[in-house]
C-alpha positions in Angstrom: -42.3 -17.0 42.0 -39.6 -17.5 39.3 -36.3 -16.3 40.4 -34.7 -13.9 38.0 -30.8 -12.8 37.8 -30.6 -9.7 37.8 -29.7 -7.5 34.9 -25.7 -6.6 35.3 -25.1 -3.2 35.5 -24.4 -1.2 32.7 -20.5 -0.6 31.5 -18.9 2.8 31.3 -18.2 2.4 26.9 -22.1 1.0 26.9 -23.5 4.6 28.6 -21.0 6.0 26.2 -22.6 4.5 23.1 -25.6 5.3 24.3 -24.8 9.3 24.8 -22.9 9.0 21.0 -26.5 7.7 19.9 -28.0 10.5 20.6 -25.7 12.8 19.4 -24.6 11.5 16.2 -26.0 10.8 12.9 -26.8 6.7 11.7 -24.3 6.8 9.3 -21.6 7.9 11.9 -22.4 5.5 14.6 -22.6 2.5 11.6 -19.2 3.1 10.0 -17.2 4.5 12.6 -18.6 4.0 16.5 -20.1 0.9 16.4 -17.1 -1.1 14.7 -15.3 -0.3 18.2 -15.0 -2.6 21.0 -14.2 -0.9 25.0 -12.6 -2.7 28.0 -12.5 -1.2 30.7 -9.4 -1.9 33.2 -10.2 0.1 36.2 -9.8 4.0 35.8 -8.6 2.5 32.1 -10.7 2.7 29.1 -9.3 0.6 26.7 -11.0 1.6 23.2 -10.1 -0.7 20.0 -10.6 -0.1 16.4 -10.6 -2.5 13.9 -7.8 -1.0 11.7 -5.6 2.3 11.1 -8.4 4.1 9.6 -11.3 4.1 11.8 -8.5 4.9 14.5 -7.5 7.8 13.0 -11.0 8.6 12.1 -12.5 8.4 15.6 -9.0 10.0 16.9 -9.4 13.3 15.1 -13.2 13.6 15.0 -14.9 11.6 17.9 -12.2 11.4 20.8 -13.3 14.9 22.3 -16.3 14.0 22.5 -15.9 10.5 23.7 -13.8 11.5 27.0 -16.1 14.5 27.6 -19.1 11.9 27.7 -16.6 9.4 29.7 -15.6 11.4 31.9 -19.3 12.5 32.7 -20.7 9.1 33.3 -17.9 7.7 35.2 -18.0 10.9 37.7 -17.0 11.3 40.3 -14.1 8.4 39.4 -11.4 9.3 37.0 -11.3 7.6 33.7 -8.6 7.5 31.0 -8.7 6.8 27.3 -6.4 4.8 25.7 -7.0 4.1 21.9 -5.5 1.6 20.1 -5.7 -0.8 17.0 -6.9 -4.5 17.6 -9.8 -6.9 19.1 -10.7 -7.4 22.8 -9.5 -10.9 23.7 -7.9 -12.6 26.8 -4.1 -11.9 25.7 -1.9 -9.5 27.9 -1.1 -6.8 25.2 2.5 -7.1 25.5 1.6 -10.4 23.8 0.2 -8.5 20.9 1.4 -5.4 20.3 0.1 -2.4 19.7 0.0 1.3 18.8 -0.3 4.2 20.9 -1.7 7.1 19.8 -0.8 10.6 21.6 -4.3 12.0 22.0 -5.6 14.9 23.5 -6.1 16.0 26.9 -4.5 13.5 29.8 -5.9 10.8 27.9 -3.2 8.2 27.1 -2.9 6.4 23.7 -0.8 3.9 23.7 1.3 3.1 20.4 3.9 0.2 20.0 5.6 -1.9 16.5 6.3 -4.4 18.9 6.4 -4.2 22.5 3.6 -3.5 24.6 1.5 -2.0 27.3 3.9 -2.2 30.5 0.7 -3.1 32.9 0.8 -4.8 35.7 3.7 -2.2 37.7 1.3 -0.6 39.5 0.9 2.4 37.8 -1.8 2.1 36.0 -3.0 5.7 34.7 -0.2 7.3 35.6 2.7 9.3 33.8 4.4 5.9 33.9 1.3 4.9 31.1 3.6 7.4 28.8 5.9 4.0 27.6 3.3 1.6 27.2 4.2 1.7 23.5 7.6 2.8 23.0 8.6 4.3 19.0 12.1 3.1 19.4 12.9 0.6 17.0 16.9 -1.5 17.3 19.2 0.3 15.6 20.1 0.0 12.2 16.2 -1.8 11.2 14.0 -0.6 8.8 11.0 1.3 10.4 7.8 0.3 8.9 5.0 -1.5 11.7 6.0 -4.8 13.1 3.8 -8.0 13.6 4.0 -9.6 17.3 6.5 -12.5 17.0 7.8 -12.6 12.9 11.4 -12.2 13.4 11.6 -8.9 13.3 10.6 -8.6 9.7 9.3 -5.3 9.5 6.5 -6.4 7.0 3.0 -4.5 7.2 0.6 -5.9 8.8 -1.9 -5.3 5.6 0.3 -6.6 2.7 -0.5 -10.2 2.5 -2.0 -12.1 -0.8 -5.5 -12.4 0.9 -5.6 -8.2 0.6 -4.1 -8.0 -2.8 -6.6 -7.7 -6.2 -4.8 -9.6 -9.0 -5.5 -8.6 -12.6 -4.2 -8.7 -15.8 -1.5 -5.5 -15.0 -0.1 -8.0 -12.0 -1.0 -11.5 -12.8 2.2 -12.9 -14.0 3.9 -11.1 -10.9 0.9 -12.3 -8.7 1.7 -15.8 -9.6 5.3 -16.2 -10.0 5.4 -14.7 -6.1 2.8 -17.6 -4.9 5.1 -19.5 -6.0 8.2 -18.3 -4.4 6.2 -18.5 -1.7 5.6 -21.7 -1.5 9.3 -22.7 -2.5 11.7 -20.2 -1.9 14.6 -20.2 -2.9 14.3 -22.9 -5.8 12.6 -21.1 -8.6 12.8 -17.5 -9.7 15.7 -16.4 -7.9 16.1 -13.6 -7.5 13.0 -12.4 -8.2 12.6 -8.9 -9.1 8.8 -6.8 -10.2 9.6 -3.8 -11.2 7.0 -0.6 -12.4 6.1 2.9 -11.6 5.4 4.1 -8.0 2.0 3.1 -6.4 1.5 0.1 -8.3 1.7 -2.5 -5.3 5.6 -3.8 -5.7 6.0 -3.6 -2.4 2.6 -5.1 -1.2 3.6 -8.1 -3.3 7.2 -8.7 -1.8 5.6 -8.3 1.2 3.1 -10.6 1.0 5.7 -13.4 0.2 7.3 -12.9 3.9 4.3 -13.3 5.4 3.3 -16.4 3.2 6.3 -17.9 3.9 6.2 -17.0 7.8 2.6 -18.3 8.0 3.6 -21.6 6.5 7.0 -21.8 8.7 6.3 -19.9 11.6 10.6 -20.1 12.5 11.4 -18.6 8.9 13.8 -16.1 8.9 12.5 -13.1 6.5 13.4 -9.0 6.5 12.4 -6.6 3.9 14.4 -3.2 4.0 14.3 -0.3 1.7 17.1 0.2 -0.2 18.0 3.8 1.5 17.1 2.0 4.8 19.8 -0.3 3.9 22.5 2.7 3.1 21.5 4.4 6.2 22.3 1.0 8.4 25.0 0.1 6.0 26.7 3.9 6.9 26.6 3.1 10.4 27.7 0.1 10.6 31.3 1.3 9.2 30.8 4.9 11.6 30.6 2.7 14.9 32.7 -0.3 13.4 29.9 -2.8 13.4 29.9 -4.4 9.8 30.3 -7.4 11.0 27.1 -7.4 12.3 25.4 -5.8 9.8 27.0 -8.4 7.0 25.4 -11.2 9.8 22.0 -9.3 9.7 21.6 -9.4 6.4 23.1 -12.9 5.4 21.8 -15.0 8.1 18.3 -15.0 6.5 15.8 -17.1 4.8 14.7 -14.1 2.0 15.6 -10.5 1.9 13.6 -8.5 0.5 15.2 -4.9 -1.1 12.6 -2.3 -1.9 13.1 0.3 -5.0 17.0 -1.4 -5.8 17.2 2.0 -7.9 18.7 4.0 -5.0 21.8 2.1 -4.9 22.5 3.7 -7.8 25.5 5.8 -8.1 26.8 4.8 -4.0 29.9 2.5 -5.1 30.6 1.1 -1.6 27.3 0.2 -0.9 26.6 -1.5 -4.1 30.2 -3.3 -3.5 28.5 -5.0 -0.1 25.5 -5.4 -1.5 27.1 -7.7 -4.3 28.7 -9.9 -1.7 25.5 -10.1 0.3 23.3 -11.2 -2.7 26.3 -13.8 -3.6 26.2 -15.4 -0.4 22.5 -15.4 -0.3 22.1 -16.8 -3.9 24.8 -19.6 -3.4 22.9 -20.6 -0.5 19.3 -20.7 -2.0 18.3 -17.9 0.4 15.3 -16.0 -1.8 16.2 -13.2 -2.8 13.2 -10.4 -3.7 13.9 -6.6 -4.9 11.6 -4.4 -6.8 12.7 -1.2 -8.9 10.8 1.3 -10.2 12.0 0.6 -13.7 13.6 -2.1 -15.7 16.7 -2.4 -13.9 18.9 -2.2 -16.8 17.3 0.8 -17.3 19.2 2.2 -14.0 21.8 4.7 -14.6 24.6 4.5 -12.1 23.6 1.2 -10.7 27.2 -1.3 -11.8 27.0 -4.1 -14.8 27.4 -7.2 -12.1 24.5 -5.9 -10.1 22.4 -5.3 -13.2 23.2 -9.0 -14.3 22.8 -10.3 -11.2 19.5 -8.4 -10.8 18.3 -9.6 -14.2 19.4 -13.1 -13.9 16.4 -14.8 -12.0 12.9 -13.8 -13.3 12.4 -10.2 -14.0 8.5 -9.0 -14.2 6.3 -5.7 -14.6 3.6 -4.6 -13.4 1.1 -1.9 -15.0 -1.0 0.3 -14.2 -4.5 -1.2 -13.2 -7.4 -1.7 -16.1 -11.0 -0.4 -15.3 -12.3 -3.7 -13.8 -9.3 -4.4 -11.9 -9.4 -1.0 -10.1 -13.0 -1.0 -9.6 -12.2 -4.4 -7.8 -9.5 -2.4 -6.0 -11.5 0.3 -4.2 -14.1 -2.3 -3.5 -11.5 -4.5 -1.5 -9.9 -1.0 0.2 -13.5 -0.1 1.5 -14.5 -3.1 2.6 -11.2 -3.1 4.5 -11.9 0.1 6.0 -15.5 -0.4 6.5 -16.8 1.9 4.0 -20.1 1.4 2.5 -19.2 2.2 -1.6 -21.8 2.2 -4.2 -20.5 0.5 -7.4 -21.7 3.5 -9.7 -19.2 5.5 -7.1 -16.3 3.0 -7.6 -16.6 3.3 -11.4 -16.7 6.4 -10.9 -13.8 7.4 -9.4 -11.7 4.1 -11.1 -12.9 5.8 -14.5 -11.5 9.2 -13.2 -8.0 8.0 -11.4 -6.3 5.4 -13.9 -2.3 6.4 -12.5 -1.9 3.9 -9.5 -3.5 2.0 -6.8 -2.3 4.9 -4.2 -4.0 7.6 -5.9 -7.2 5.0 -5.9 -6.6 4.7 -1.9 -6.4 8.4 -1.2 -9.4 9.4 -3.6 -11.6 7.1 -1.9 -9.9 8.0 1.7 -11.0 11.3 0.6 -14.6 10.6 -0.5 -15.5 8.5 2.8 -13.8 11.0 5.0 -15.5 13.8 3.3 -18.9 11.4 3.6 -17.9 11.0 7.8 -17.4 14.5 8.9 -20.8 15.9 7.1 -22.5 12.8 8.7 -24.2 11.5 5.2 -23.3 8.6 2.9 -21.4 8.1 -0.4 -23.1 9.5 -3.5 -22.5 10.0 -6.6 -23.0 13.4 -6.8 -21.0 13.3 -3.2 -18.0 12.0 -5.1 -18.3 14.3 -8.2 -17.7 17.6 -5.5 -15.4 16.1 -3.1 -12.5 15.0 -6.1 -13.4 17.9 -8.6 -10.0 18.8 -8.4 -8.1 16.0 -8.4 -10.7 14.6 -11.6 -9.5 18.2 -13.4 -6.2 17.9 -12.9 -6.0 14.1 -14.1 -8.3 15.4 -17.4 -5.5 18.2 -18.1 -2.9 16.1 -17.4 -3.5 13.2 -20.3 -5.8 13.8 -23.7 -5.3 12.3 -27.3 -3.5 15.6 -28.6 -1.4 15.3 -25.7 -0.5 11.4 -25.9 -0.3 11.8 -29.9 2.6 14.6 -29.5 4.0 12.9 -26.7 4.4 9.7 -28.8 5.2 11.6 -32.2 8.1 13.3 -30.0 9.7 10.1 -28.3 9.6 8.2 -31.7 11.0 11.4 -33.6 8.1 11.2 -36.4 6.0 14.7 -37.4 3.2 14.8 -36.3 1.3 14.9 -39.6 2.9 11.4 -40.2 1.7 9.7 -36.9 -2.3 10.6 -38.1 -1.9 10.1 -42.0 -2.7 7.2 -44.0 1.5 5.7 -44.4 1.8 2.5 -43.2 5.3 1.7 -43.1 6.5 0.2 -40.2 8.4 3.0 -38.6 5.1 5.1 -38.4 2.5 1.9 -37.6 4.1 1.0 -34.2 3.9 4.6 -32.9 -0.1 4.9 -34.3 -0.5 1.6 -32.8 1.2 2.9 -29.3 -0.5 5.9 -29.5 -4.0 4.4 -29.5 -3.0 1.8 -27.0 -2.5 4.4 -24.6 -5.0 6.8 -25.5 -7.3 3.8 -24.3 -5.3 3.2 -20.9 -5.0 7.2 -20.1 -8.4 8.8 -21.2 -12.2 7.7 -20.9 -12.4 7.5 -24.8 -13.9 5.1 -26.7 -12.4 2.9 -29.4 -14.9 5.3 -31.8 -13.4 8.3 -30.4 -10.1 7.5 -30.9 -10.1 6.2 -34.1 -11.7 9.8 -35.0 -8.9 11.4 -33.3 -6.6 9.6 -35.6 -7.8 10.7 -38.7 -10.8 9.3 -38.1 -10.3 5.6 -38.4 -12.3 3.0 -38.1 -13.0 2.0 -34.8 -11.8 -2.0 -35.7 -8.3 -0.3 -36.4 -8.2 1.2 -32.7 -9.4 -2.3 -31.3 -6.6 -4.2 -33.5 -4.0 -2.4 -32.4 -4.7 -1.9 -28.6 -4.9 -6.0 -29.3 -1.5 -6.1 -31.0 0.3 -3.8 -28.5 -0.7 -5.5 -25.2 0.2 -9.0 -26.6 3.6 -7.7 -27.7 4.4 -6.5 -24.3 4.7 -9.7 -22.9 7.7 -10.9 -25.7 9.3 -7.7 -26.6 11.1 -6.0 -24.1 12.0 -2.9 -26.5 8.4 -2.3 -26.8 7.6 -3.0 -22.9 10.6 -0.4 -22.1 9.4 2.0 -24.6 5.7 2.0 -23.2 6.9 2.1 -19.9 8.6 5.6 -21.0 5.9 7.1 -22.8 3.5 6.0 -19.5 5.9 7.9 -17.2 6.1 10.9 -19.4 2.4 11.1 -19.7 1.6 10.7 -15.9 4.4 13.3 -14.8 
């Protein structure tokens, strides 16, 4: 007779899944359930998600449930829960760091930027499970999450080039930071992107620390926000430690200064803030900031700084075209592992135009939505769950609105910006005007040349052509669209 090894014996998270399978809908085990992995390390259940999302996801919707089913099957032991973010391999997770999220009940969930589960002592499951992940971060450091062993950089995890969609509103950035990337320090320095909020400055600087990490493993890099910086710089002079902080900030390969705009109007901070950037520029140490408008623009903020800002490679970047935020929501749900029909993504890209945050939170809200009533992204789904976020984006820009908005900043009657003159003081403004009527609304060019007087639809095409080329060359008119786009998306 054949001998046979018998089957191993079924783990607590597998009589788990196979409770959840009963209970919940297909859609819910496939997007959110089955992504997890489980080890268990004696009265321990160690659940991991793949990223923050599904974490938070099964935190607030599934955890319940899961430790009431645990708890059953593993009867009469005890079990605990701990929930965290990663993948089950053989590293200790002190090694790896990891989150720990307070959950409900006595379940534990552990949540570090850094260092990590304290196992090991002995008291595994008790109180003492409490600091496996402890929130305190050194003093005077910027708090944003942490990756295991880069230097303390403070750069998200997510912001690296392989996540980021480049398009024709970021391509010049996109490229001139692969570049610093590659050789910082030598070209483009410093380098600063600025643009509205939500457009991805700050996932592009980021995304040169970790490029330049992942090529030299021993490279010094910190990114700080610039009223992170004030609060450390503050004190530093309270406890007399500037010493230190001048040796925290100089004695790196690139800094990199989010949203340079709060320095404005701070005197002493913008005074040590000019010596730092001259000791890292004489020293080729890349220097990276980003602003949410062109930083002579800045009210407050002192002439050297502005020159000093401006004297490396200043770049914009715009709002997002159609195609390129399509691409956008595709890349965020496949990195939250949402299933998103392309007649939805157009959908909702077509309906949010202001920034890629907006994007992320409509779709978080569709696929959230999608989870908690168990069924999957629709169309129709979509068209209910942002109904009023779609209505207030519709009141918020239309032609007549862009037309007086544009007729008002230019200081041009109305009546002049839609009649037939064609002098030159009138032309630019039409031709601004249709530019962003295109950007802002769902029109076509045929609509908006009828809104204008009803031109041709040729004319509207000419002159969205004319405007976007100019932007790259003339600064007045990239500063004056900037403007009107801020006004519009108040």
């Amino acid at each position: 007779m054949e001998w046979r090894a018998p089957l191993p014996h079924p783990t607590l998270w597998s009589r788990c899944l196979d409770h959840l399978e009963s209970a919940l809908s297909e859609q819910q085990l496939n997007t959110w359930i089955r992504p997890l992995q489980a080890r268990q390390d004696g009265p321990r259940l160690v659940i991991m998600a793949p990223n923050r999302f599904v974490l938070d996801m099964v935190k607030n919707n599934f955890l319940e449930q899961i430790e009431t089913i645990a708890t059953q099957c593993s009867h009469p032991d005890e079990v605990k829960i701990f929930l965290r973010i990663g993948s089950d391999d053989s590293a200790p997770a002190a090694e790896r760091g990891f989150e720990v999220i307070p959950g409900s009940g006595g379940s534990h969930h552990a949540t570090n930027a850094g260092s990590g589960c304290q196992g090991g002592s002995g008291n595994r499951g008790s109180a003492n499970d409490e600091t496996l992940g402890s929130n305190t971060l050194p003093p005077n450091h910027s708090q944003v999450a942490r990756p295991a062993r880069q230097h303390d950089s403070y750069l998200k995890p997510e912001y690296t080039f392989e996540k980021l969609v480049a398009g024709n509103s970021n391509q010049l950035a996109h490229a001139a930071a692969m570049q610093i990337a590659r050789q910082p320090g030598q070209h483009y320095n410093p380098f600063l992107i600025y643009g509205a909020s939500g457009l991805g400055k700050t996932h592009l600087m980021q995304a040169i620390g970790h490029s330049m990490i992942a090529t030299n493993p021993d490279a010094r890099v910190l990114y700080v926000n610039s009223e992170r910086y004030v609060a450390d710089m503050v004190a530093s002079l309270q406890h007399g430690r500037m010493s230190t902080f001048k040796e925290r900030y100089r004695s790196v390969d690139a800094l990199l200064v989010d949203d340079v705009q709060f320095f404005a109007g701070k005197e002493q901070t913008q005074e040590e803030f000019f010596h730092t950037f001259n000791a890292l520029f004489d020293n080729n140490q890349q220097i990276v900031l980003t602003c949410d408008r062109y930083v002579k623009e800045v009210a407050g903020l002192e002439d050297r700084l502005k020159s000093r800002f401006g004297g490396g490679f200043s770049v914009s970047i715009e709002p997002p075209e159609l195609e390129m935020r399509v691409a956008i929501l595709h890349s965020k749900a496949e990195q939250l592992m949402v299933e998103l029909p392309n007649e939805v993504a157009f959908f909702i890209a077509r309906h949010i135009r202001s920034n890629v945050r907006e994007l992320e939170g409509a779709l978080r809200r569709v696929s959230a939505q999608a989870m908690i009533l168990g069924g999957e992204i629709t169309l129709e789904h979509a068209r209910d769950t942002l109904a009023d976020l779609i209505s207030v984006h519709a009141r918020q820009v239309t032609i007549p609105n862009i037309q007086n908005v544009v007729a008002e900043y230019y200081s041009i009657r109305l009546s002049e910006l839609l009649g037939p003159r064609r002098t030159r003081d009138v032309v630019r403004p039409r031709q601004m005007a249709m530019t962003l009527a295109k950007e802002l609304t769902d029109k076509s060019f045929p609509e908006i040349g009828r809104a204008f007087g009803g031109r041709d639809h040729s004319t509207v095409m000419h002159a969205c052509d004319r405007i976007t080329k100019q932007l790259d060359s003339d600064e007045d008119l990239a500063v004056d669209y900037r403007n009107l786009q801020r006004t519009l998306m108040a």
